[in-house]
N, CA, C and O atoms as a DFTB+ gen file, in Angstrom:
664 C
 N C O
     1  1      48.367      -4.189      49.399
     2  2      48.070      -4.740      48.108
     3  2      46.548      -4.843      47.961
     4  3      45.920      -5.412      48.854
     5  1      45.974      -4.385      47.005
     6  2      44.822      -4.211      46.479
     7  2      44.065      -5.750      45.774
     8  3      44.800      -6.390      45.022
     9  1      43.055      -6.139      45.955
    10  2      42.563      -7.447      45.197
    11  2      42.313      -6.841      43.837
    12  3      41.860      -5.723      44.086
    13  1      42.366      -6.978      42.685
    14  2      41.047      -6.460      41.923
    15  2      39.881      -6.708      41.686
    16  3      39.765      -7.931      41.615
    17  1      38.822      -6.143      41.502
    18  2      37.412      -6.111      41.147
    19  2      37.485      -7.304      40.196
    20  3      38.085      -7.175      39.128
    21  1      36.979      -8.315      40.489
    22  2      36.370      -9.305      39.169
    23  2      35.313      -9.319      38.474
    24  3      35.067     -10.128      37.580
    25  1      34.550      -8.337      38.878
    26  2      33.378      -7.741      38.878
    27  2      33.258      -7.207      37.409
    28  3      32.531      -7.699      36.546
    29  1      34.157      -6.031      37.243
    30  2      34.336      -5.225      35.938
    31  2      35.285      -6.030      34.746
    32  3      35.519      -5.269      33.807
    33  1      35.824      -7.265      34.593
    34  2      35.179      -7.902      33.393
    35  2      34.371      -8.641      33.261
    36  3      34.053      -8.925      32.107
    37  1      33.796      -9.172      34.196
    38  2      32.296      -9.423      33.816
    39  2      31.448      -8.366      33.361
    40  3      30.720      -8.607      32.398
    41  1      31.415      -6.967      34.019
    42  2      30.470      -6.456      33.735
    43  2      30.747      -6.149      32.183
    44  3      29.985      -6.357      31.239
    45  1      31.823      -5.690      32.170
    46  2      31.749      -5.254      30.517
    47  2      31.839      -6.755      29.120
    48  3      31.764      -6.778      27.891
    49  1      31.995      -7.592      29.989
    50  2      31.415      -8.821      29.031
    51  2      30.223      -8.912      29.347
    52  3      30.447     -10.119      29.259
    53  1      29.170      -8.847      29.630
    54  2      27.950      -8.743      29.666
    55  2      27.181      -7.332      28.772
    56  3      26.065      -7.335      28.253
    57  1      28.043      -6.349      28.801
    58  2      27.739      -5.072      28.499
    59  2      27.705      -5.196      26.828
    60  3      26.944      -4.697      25.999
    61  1      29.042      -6.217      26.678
    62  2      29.465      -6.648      25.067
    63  2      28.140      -7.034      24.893
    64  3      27.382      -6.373      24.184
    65  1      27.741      -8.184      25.556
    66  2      26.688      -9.450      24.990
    67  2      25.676      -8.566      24.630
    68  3      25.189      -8.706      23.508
    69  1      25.177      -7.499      25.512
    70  2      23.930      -6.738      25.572
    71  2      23.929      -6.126      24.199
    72  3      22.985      -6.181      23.411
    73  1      25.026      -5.566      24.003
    74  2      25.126      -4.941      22.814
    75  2      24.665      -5.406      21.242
    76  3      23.845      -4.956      20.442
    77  1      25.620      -6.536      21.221
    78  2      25.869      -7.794      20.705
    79  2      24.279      -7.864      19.961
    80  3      23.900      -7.546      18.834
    81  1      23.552      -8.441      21.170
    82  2      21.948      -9.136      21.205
    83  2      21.463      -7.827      20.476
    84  3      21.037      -7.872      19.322
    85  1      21.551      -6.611      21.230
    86  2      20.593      -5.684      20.552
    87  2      21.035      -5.525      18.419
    88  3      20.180      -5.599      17.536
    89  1      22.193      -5.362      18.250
    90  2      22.547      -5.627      16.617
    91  2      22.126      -6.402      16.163
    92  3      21.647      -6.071      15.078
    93  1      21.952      -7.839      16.499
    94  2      21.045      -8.848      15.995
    95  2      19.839      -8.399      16.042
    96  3      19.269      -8.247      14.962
    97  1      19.066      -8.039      17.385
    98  2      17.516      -7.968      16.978
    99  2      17.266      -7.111      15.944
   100  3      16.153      -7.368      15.485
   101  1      17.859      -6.104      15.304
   102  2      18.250      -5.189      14.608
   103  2      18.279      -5.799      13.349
   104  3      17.312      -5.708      12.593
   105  1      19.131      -6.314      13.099
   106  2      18.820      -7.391      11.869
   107  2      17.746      -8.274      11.359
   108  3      17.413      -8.493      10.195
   109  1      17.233      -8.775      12.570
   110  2      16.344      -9.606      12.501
   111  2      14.931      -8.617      12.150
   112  3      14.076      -8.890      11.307
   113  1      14.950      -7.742      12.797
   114  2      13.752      -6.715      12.562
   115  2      13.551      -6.656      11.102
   116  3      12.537      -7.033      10.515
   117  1      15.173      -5.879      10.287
   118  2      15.309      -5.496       8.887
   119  2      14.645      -6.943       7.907
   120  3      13.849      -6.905       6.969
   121  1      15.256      -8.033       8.483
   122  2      14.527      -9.224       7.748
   123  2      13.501      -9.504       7.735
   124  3      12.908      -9.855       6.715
   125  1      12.808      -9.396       9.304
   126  2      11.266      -9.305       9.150
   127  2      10.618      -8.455       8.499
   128  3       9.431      -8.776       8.442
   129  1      10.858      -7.482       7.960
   130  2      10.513      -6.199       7.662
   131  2      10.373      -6.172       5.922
   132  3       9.355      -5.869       5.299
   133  1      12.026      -6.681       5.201
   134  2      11.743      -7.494       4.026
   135  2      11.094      -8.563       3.546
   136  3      10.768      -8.798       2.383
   137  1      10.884      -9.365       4.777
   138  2       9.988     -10.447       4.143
   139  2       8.439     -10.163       4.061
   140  3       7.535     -10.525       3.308
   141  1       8.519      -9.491       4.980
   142  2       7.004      -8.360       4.906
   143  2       6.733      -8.108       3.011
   144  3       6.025      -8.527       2.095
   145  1       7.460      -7.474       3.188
   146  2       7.519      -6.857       1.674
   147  2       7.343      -7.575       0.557
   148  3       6.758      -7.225      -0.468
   149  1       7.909      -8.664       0.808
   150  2       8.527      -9.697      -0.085
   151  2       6.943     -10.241      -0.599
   152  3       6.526     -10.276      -1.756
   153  1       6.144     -10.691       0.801
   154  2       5.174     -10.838       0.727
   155  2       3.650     -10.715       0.244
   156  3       2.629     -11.305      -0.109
   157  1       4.336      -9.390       0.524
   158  2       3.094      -8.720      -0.233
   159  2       3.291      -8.052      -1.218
   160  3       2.713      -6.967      -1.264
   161  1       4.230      -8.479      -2.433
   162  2       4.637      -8.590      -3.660
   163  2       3.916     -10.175      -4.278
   164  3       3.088     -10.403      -5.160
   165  1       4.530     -10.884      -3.529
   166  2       3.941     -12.378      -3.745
   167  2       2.546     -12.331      -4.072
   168  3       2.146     -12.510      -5.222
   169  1       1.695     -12.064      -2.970
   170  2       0.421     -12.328      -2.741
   171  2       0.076     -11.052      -3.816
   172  3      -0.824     -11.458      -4.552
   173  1       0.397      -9.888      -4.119
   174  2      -0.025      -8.964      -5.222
   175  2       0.016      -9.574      -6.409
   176  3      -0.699      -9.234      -7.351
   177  1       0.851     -10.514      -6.448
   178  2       1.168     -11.227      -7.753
   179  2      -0.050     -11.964      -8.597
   180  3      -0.597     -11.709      -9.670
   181  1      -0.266     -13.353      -7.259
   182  2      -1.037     -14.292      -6.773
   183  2      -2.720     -13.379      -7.785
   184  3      -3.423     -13.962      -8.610
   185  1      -2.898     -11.883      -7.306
   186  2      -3.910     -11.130      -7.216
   187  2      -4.041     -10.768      -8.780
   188  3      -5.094     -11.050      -9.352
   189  1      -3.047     -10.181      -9.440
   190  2      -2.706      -9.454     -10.508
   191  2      -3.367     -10.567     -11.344
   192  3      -4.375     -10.406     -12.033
   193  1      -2.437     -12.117     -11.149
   194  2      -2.678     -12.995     -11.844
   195  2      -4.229     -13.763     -12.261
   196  3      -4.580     -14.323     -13.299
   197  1      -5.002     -13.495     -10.879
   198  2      -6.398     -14.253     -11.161
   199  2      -7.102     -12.747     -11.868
   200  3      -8.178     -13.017     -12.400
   201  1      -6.800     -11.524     -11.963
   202  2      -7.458     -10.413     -12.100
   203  2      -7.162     -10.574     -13.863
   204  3      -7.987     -10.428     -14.765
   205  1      -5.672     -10.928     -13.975
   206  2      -5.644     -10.861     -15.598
   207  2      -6.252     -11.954     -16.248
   208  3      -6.346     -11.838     -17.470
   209  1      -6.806     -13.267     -15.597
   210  2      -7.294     -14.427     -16.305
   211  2      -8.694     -13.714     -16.488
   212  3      -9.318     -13.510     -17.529
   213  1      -9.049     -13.353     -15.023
   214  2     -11.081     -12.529     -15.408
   215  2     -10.537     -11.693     -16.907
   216  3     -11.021     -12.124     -17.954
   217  1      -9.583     -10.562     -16.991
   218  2     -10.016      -9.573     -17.495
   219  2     -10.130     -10.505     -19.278
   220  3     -10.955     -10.227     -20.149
   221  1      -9.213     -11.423     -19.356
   222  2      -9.380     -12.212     -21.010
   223  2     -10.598     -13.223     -21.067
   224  3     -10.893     -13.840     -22.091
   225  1     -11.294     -13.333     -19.830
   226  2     -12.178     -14.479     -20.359
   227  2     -13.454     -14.289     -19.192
   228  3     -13.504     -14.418     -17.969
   229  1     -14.336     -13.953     -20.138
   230  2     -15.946     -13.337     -19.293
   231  2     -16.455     -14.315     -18.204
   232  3     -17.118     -14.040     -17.204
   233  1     -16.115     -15.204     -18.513
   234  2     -17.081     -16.490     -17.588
   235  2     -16.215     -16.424     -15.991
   236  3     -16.757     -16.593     -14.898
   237  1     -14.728     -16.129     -16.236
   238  2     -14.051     -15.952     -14.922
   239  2     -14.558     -14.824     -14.475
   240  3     -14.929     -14.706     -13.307
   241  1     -14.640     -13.758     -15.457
   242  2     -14.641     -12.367     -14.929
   243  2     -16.114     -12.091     -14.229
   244  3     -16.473     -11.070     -13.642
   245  1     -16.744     -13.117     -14.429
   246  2     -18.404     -13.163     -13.690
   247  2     -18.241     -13.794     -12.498
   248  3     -19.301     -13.875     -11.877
   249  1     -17.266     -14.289     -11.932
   250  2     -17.035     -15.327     -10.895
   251  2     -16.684     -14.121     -10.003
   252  3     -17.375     -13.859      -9.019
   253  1     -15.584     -13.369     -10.357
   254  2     -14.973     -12.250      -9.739
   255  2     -15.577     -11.006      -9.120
   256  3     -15.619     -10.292      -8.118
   257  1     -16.027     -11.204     -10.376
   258  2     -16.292      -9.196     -10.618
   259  2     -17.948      -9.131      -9.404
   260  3     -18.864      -9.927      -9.201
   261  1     -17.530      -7.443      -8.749
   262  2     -18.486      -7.047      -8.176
   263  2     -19.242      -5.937      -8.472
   264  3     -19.646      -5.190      -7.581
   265  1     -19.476      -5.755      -9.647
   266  2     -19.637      -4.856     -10.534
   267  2     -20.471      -5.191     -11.338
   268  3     -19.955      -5.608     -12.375
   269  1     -22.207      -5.206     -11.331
   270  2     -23.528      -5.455     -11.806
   271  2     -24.172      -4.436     -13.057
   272  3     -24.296      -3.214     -13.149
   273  1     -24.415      -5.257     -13.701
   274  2     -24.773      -4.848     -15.095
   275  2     -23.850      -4.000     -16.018
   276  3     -24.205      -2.931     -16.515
   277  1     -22.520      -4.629     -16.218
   278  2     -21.419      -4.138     -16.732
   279  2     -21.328      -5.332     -17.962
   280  3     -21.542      -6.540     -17.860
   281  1     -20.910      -4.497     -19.213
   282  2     -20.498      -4.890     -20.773
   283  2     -19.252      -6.178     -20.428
   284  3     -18.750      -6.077     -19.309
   285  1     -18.969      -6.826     -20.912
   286  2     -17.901      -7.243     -20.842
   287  2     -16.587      -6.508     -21.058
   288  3     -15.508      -6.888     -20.604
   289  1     -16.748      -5.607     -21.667
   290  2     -15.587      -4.471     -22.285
   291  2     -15.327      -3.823     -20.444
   292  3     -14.325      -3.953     -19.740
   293  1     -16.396      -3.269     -20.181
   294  2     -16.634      -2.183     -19.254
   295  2     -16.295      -2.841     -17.960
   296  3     -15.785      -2.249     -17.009
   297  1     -16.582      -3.982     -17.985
   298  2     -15.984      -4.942     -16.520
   299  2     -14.423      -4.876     -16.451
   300  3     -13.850      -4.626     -15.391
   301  1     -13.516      -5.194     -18.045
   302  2     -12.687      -5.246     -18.439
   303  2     -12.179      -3.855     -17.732
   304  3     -11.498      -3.828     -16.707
   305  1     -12.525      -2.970     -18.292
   306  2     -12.083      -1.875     -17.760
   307  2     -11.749      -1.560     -16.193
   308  3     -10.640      -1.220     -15.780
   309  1     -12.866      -1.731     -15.437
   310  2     -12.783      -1.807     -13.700
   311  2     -12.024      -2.549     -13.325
   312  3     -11.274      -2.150     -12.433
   313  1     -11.917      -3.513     -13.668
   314  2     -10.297      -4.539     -13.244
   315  2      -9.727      -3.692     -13.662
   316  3      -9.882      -2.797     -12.832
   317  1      -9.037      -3.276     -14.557
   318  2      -8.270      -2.659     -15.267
   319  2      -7.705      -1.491     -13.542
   320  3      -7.032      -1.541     -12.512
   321  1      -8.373      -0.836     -14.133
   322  2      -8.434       0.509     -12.936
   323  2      -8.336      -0.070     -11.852
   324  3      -7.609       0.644     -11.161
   325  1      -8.752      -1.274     -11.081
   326  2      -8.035      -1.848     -10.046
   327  2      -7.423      -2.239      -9.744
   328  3      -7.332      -2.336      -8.520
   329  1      -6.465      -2.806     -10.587
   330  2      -5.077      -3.042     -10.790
   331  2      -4.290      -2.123     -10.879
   332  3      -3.268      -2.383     -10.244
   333  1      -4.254      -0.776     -11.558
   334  2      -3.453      -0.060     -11.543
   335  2      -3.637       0.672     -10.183
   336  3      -2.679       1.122      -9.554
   337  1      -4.826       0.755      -9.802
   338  2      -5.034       1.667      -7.989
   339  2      -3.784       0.762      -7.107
   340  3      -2.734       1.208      -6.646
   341  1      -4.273      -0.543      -7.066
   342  2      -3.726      -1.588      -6.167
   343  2      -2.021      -1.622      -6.126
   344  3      -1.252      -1.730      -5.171
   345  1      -1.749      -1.464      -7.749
   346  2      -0.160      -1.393      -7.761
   347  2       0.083      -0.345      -7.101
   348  3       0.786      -0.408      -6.092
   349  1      -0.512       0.960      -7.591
   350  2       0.297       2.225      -6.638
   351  2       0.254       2.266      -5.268
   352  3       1.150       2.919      -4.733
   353  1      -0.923       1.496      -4.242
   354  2      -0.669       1.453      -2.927
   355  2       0.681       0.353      -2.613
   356  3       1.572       0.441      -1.768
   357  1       0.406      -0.754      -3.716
   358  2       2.024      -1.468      -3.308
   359  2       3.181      -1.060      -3.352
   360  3       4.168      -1.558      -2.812
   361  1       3.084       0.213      -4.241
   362  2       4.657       0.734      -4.383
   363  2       4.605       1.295      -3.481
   364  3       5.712       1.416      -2.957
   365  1       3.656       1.845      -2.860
   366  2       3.757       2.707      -1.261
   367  2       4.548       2.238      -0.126
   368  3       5.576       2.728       0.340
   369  1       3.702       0.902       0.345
   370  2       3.951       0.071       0.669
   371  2       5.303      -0.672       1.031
   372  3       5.981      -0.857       2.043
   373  1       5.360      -1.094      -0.673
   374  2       7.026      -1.674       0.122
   375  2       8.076      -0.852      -0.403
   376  3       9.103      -1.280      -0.930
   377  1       7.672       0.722      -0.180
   378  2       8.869       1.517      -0.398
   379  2       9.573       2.287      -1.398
   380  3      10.618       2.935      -1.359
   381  1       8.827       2.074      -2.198
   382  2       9.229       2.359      -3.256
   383  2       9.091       3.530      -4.054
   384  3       9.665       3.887      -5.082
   385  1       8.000       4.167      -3.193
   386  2       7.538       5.572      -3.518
   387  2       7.023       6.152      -2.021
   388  3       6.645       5.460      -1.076
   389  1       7.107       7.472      -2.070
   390  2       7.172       7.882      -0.577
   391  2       5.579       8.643      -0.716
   392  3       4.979       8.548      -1.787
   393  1       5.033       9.314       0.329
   394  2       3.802       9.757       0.471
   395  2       3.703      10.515      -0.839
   396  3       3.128      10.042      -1.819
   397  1       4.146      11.428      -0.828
   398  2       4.445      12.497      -1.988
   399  2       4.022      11.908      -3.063
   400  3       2.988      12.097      -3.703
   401  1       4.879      11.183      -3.227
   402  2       5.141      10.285      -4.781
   403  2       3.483       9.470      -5.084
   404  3       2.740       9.529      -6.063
   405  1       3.366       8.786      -3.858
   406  2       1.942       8.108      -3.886
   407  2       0.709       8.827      -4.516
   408  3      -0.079       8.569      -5.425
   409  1       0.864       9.669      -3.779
   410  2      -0.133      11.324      -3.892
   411  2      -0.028      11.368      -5.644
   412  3      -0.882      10.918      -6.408
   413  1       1.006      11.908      -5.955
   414  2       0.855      12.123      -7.212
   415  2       0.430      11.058      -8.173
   416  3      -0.459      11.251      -9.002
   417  1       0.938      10.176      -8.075
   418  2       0.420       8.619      -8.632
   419  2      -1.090       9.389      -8.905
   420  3      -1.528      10.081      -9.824
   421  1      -1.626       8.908      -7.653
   422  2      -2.871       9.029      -7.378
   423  2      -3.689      10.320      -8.182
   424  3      -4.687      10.162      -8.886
   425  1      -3.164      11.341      -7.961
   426  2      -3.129      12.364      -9.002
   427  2      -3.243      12.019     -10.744
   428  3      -4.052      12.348     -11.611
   429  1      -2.263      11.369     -10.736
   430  2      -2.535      10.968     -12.446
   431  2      -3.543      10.047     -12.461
   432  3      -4.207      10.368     -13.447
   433  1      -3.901       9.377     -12.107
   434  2      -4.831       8.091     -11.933
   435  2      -6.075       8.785     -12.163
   436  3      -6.733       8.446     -13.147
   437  1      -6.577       9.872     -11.271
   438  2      -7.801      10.651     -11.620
   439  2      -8.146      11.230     -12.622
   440  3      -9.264      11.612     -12.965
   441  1      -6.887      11.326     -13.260
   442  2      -7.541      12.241     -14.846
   443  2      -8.382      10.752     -15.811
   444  3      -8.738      10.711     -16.989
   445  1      -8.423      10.251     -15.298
   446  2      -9.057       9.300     -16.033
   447  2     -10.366       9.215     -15.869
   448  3     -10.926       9.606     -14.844
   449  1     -11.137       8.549     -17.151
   450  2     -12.804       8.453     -16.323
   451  2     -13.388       7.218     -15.941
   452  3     -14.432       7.014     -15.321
   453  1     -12.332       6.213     -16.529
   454  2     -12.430       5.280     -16.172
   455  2     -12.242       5.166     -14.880
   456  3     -13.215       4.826     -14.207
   457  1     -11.214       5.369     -14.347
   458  2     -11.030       5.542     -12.972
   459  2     -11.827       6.161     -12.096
   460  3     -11.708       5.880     -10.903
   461  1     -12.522       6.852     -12.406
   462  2     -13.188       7.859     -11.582
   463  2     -14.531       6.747     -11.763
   464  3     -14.955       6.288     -10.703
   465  1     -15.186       6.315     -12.989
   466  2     -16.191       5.073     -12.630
   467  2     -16.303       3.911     -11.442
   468  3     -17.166       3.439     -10.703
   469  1     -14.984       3.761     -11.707
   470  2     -14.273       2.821     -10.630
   471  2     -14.446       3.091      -9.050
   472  3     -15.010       2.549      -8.098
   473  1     -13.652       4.223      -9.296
   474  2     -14.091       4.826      -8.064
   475  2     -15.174       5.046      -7.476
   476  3     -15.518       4.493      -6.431
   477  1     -15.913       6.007      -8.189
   478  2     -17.508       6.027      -7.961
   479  2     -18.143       4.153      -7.589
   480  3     -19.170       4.189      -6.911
   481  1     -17.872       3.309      -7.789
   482  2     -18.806       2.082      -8.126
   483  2     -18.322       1.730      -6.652
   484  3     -19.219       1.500      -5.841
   485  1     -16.858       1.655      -6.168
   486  2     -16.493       0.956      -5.359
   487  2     -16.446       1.896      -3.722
   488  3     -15.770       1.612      -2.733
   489  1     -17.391       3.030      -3.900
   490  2     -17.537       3.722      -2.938
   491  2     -17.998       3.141      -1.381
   492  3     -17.627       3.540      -0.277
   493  1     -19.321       1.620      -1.879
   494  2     -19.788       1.657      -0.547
   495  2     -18.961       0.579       0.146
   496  3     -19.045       0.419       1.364
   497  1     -17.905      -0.402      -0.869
   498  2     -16.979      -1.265      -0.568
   499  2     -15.660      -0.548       0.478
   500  3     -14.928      -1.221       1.203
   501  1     -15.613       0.703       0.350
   502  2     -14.941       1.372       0.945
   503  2     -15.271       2.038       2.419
   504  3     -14.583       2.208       3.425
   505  1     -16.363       2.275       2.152
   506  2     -17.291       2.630       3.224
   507  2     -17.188       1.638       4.143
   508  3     -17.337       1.980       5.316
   509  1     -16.941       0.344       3.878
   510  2     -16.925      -0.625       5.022
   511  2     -15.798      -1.283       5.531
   512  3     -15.778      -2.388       6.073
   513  1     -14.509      -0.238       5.239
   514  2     -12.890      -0.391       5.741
   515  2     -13.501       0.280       7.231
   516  3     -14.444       0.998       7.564
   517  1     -12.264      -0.474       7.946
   518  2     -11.573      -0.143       9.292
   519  2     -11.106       1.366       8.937
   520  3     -10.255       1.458       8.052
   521  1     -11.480       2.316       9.414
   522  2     -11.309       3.898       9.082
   523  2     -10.024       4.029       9.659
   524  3      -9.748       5.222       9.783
   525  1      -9.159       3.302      10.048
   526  2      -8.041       3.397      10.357
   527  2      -7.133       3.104       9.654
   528  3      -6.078       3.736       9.597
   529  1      -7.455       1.910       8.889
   530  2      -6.651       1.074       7.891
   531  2      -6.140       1.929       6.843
   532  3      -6.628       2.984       6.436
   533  1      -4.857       1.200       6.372
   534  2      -4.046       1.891       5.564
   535  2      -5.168       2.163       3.880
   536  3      -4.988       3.200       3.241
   537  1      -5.881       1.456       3.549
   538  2      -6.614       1.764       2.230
   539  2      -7.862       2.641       2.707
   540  3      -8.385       3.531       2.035
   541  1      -8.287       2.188       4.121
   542  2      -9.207       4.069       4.117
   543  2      -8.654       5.160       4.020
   544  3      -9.082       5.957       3.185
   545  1      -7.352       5.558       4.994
   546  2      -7.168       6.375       4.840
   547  2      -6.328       6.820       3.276
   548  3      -6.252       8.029       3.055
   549  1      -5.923       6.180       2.582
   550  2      -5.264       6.745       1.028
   551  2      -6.905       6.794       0.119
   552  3      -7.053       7.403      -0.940
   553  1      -7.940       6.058       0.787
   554  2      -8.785       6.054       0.236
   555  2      -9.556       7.409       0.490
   556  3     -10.323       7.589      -0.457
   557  1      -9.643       8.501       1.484
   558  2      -9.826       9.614       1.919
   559  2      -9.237      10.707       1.276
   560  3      -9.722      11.807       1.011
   561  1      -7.744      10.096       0.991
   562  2      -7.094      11.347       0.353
   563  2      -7.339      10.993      -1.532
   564  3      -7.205      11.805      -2.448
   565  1      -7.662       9.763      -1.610
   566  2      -8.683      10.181      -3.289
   567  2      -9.608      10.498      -3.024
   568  3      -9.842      11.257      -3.964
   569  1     -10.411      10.533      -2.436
   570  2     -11.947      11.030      -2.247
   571  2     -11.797      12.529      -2.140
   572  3     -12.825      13.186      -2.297
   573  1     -10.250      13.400      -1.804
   574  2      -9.891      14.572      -1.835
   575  2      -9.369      14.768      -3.225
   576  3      -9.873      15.705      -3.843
   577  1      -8.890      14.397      -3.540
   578  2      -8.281      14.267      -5.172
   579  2      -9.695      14.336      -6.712
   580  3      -9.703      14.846      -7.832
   581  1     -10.756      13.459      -5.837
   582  2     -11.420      12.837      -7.080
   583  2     -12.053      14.851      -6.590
   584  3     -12.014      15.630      -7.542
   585  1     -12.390      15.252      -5.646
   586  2     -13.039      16.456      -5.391
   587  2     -12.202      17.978      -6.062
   588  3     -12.519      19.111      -6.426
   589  1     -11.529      17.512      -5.990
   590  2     -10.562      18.684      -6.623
   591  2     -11.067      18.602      -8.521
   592  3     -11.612      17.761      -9.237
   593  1     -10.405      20.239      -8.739
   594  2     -11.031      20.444     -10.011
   595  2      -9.259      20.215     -11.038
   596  3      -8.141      20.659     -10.774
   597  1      -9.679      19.464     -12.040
   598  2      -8.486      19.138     -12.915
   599  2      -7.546      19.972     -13.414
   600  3      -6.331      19.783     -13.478
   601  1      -8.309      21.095     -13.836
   602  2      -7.614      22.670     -14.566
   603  2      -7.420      23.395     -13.394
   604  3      -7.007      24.425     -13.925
   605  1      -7.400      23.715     -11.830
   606  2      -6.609      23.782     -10.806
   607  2      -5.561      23.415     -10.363
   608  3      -5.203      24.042      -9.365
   609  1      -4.895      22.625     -10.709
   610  2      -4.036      21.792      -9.554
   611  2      -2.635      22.322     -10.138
   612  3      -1.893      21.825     -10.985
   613  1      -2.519      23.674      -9.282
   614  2      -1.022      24.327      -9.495
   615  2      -0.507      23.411      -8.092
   616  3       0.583      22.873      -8.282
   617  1      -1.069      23.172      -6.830
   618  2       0.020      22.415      -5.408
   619  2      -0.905      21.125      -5.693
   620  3      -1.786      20.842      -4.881
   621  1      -0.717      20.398      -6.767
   622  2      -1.193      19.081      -7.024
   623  2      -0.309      17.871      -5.720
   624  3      -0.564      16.691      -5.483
   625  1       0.388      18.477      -5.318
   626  2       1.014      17.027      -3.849
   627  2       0.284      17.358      -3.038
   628  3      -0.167      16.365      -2.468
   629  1      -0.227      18.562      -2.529
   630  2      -1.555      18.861      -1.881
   631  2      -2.473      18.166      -1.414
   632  3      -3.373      18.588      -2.140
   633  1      -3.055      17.281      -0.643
   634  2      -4.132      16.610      -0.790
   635  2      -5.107      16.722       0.423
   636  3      -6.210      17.269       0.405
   637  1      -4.460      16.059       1.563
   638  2      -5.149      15.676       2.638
   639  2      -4.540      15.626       4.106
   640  3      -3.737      14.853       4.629
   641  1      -5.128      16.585       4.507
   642  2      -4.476      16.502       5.873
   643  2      -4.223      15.410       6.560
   644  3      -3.295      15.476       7.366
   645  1      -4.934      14.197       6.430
   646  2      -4.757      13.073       7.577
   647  2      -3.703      12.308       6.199
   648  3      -3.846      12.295       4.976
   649  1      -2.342      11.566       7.394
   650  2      -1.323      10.882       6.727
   651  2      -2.022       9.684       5.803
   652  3      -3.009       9.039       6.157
   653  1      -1.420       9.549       4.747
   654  2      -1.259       8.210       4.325
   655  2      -0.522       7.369       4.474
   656  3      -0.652       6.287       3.902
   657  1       0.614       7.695       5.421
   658  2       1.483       6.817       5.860
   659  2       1.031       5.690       7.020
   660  3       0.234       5.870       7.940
   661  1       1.881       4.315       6.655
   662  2       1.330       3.248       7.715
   663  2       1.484       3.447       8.906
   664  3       1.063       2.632       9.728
């Protein structure tokens, strides 16, 4: 007569638990991951909101703005254009548009000249990102975009060899 192994249901109740634990961290990741998001919707908000009080009333928009010897109209405007830049890296961001999609965003954004002022003004503010960071590098692939010629762009998703992805 043989004893049996007591061994092998333990092991495979342990094998369960292991399992078990790893599906949760799994979950827990996905939640951390949304609240990420969640977040930085919030705090975009938070941003949008003090950007739209400057853009209706000059005396805020002098508190704010980094942008020297600008009209009140013309300040108006650079918020303007920074708000709409800022939204399209958030839709990046939390998902909502994929590299591609970003790219093109970004693409329409340049036919503008406002934008391209913008751009131009906020060049050396850029210059002093972490060259790693997620807004240098999308900031590299406009600096490829703003270089490109407008009446060209038959492979307009085209842009930049180095990812914009996080």
């Amino acid at each position: 007569m043989t004893v049996p192994n007591q061994g092998e249901p333990l092991q495979e109740l342990l094998q369960q638990a292991v399992r078990q634990l790893g599906r949760m961290a799994d979950g827990y990741e996905r939640i951390a991951t949304e609240l990420h998001r969640a977040n930085l919707i919030h705090l975009q908000g938070f941003f949008m909101e003090r950007l739209d009080r400057a853009i209706d009333d000059s005396a805020l928009a002098e508190a704010l703005s980094t942008y020297g010897g600008l009209s009140d109209e013309k300040r108006r405007q650079m918020f303007n254009a920074n708000a709409q830049y800022r939204l399209i890296l958030l839709a990046h961001r939390v998902g909502s548009c994929d590299r591609t999609e970003l790219l093109g965003h970004l693409k329409v954004l340049r036919g503008s000249q406002v934008f391209a002022e913008y751009w131009e003004r906020t060049a050396e503010a850029r210059s002093r990102l972490s060259p790693e960071s997620f807004e240098a590098r999308v900031g590299r692939a406009v600096d490829a975009i703003m270089e490109e010629r407008l009446d060209d762009l038959e492979e307009w998703w085209v842009v930049d060899p180095e990812s914009t992805e996080e």
